[in-house]
C-alpha positions in Angstrom: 26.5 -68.2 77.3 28.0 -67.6 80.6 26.3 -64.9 82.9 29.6 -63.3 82.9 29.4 -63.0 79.5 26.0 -61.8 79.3 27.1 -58.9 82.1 29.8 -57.9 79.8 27.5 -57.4 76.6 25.5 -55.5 78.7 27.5 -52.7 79.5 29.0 -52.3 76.4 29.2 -48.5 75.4 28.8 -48.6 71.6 25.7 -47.2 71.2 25.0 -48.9 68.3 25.1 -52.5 70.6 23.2 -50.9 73.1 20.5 -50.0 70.3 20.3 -53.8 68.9 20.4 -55.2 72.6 17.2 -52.9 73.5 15.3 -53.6 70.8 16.0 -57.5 70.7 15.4 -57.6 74.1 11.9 -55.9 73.5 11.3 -57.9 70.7 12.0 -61.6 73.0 9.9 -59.9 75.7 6.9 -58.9 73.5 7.3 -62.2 72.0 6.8 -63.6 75.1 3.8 -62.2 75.8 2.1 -62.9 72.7 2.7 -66.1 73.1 1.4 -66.8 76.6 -1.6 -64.9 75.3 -2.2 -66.4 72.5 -1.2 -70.3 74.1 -2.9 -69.7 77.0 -5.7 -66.9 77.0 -8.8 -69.2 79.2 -6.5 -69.4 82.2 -4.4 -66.5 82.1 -8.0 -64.6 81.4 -9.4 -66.0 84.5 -6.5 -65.1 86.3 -6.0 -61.7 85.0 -9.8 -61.1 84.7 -9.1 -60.5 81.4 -11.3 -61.5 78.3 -9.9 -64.4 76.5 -11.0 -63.2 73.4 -9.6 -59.8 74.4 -5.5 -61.5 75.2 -6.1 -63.7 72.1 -6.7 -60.6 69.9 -3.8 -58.8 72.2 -1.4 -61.8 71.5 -2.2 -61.7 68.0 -0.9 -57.8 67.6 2.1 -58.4 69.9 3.4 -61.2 68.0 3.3 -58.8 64.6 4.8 -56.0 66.8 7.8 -58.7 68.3 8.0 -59.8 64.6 8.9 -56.3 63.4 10.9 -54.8 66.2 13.1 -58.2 66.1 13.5 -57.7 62.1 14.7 -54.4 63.4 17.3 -55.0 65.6 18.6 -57.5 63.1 19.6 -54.6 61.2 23.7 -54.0 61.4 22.4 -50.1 61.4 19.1 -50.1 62.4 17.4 -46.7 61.0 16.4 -43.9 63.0 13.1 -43.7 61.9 12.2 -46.8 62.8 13.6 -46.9 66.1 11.8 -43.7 66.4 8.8 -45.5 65.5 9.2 -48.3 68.1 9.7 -45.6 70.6 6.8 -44.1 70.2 4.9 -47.4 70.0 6.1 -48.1 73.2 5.1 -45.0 74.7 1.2 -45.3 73.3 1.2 -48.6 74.8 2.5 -47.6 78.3 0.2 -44.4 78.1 -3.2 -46.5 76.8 -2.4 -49.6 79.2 -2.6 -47.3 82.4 -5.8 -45.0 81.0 -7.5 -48.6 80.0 -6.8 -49.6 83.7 -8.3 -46.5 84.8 -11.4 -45.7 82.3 -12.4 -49.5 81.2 -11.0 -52.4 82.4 -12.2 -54.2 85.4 -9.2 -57.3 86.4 -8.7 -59.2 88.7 -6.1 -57.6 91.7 -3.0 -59.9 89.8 -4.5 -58.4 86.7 -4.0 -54.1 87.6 -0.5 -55.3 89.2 0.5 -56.5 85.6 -1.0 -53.8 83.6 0.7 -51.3 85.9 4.3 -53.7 85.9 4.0 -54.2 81.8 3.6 -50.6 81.5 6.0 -49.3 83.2 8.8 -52.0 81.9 7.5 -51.3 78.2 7.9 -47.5 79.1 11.5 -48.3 80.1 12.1 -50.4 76.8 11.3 -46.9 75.3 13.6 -44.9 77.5 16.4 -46.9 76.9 16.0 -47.2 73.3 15.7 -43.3 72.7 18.7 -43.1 74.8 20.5 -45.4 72.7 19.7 -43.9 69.9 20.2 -40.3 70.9 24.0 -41.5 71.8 24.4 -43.7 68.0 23.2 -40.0 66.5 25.5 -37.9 69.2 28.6 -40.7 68.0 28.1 -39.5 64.5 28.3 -36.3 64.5 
């Protein structure tokens, strides 16, 4: 795919797109993660000053999560409630990331940078999702 095909899928206005693009971009995202964490969690441990046992165990629950928010946007109509659900997911996760930082975890300088930076782009996955979805339900009225 060319990147000026990419540019133009992205700024489609049909909500409904916009709602499957979020979420499957999420869903390769999370994916992502889980799968550094769970390839590499020694190394990336060290260099996040992060438990390996702790980004094995993280990898392990983000790979579920990527499973199901993928199955999601592979819906022609994904439903509300779910979307609602991922959402909200997303939200907990940005919100418990930054206390964790604050209240229990001790990383390495690269480390805070990332929990801070994979916070705040999981709390924009969230944003952008609720405001596709608030524009699919608008559409339908």
């Amino acid at each position: 795919m060319s990147a000026f095909q990419l540019a133009a899928l992205a700024r489609t206005r049909e909500p409904q797109s916009m709602l499957r693009r979020f979420l499957a971009l999420d869903a390769v995202v999370t994916g992502g993660n889980a799968l550094a964490y769970l390839a590499f969690p020694g190394p990336l441990g060290r260099f996040l000053g992060a438990d390996a046992t702790l980004l094995l165990a993280l990898g392990a629950f983000l790979a579920v999560y990527a499973a199901g928010v993928a199955l999601l946007a592979a819906r022609r109509q994904p439903p509300a409630g779910g979307v609602r659900a991922v959402v909200e997911a997303n939200l907990a996760w940005a919100v418990v990331s930054l206390v964790a930082l604050a209240l229990w975890l001790s990383p390495s300088t690269p480390g805070a940078v990332w929990t801070v930076l994979q916070a705040l782009v999981v709390a924009g996955f969230a944003a952008l999702q609720h405001t596709a979805l608030k524009a699919r339900q608008d559409t339908s009225v």
